[in-house]
N, C-alpha and C positions, 0 to 999 in steps of 0.2 A: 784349704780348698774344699775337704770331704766337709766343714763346717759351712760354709759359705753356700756351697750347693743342698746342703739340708734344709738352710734357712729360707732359701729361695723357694723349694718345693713346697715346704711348710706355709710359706706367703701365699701360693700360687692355689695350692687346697684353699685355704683360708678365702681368697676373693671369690676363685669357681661358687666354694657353700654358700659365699656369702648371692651373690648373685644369681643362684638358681634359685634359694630361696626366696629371692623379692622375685622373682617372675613368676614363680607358684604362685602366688598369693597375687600376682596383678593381671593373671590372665581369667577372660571370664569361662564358667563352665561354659565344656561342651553339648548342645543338644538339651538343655533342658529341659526336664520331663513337665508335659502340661498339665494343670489342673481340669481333670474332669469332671462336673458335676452333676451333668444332664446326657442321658444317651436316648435318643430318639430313633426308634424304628421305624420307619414309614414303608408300609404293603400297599401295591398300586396291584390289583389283577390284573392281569395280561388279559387285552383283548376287552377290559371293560373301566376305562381312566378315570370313571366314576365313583368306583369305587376303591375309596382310598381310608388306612387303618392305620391311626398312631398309636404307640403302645411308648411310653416314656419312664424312665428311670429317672429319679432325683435323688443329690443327696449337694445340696445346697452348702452345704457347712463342711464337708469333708468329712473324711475318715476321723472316729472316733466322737463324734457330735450327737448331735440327731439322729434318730434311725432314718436310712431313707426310705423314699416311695414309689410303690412302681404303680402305678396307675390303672391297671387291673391284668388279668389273662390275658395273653396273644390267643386268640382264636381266628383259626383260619377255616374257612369251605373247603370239603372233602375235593379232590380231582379238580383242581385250579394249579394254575403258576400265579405268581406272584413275582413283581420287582417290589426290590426292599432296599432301600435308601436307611442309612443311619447317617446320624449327626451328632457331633460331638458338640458340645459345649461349657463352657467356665460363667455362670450365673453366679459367683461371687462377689464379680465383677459388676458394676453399670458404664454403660451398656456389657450386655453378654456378651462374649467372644465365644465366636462360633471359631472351633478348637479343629473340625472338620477337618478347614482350610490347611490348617499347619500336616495334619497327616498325609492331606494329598500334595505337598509341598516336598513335606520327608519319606514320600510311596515306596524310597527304595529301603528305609529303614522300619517299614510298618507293615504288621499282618494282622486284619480280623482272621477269629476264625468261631464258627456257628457250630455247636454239637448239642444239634438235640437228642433227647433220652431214648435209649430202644424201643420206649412203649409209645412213641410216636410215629405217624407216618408220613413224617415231614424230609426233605430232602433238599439241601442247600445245592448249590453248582453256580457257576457262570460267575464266580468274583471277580470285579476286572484288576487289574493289573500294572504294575510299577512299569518304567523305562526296561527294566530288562524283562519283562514279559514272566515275572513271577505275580502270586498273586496277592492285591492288595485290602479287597471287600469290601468298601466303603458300600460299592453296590454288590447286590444279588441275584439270581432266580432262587424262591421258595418253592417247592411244587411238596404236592399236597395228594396223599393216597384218601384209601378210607376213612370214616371217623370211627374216631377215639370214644372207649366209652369211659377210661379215665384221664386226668391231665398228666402230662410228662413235665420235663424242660427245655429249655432251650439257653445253652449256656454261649452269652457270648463273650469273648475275648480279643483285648487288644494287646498286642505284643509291639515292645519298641526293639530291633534288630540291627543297631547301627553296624554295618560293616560285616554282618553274619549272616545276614539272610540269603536263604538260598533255595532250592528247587526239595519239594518235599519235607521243608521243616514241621518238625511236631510241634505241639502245643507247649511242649516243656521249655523249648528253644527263646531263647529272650528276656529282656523285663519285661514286666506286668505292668501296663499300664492301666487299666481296666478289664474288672473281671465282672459279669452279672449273670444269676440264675433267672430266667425271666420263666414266671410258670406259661403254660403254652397246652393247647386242645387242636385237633381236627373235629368239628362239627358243623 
């Protein structure tokens, strides 16, 4: 009997491994992480929709390829606000795939976040916000002190947070899904 019931456990291991392993292998990833290749800032001053300032990141080929390009200085005007619109996108592709869309899709798993250098006198605020009222960035207010007699940075980051995001997460908290030094002036 103590044989009979080994063998059946044995069988019963035996189907469960067999079985969990064909469903590993036939489920698809979760949340796959997107190809960025282009990140677009776009500065609209507040109070003058005329004036509007892209500043673009490329790197077409992806990591390890080409070096990429950022298309020149962010330079903002002294004691302005600014709305700042970024845009994601995968120009790997034809047509592009504006990558944007998926983050404000996944709001609840996704956080910019804007840090520029002490030696600037730049000031981010107003990121709007996921379904639970944390913050998501896509948009901004810039505002803008005195100018600068040297350039700083402005580092921005996209963090992917599936299931962790929370009220006052640091920068450390998440994948990386895009990371960029953009140099940057008040003048």
């Amino acid at each position: 009997m103590k044989k009979q019931a080994s063998k059946f456990l044995m069988g019963m291991l035996f189907v469960g491994t067999f079985f969990t392993a064909c469903n590993k292998d036939d489920k698809a990833p979760e949340n796959e992480e997107e190809l960025i290749t282009t990140v677009q800032l776009r500065f609209t001053e507040v109070g003058n929709a005329s004036n509007v300032l892209t500043y673009t990141f490329k790197d077409v080929d992806g990591a390890g390829g080409a070096a990429p390009s950022l298309n020149q200085q962010i330079v903002l005007a002294p004691s302005k606000s600014y709305t700042m619109a970024v845009k994601l996108l995968n120009e790997s592709v034809t047509p592009a795939e504006d990558i944007t869309l998926e983050v404000v899709d996944e709001a609840d798993d996704h956080q910019f976040y804007y840090v520029p250098s002490s030696n600037l006198n730049i000031t981010v605020s107003n990121l709007n916000v996921d379904s639970k009222n944390l913050p998501l960035g896509t948009t901004s207010t810039w505002t803008t002190g005195a100018a600068n007699s040297t350039a700083g940075t402005v580092k921005v980051v996209l963090k992917h947070k599936p299931g962790i995001k929370a009220a006052n997460d640091p920068i450390t908290k998440g994948e990386t899904d895009i990371e960029i030094d953009f140099s940057a002036r008040v003048q």
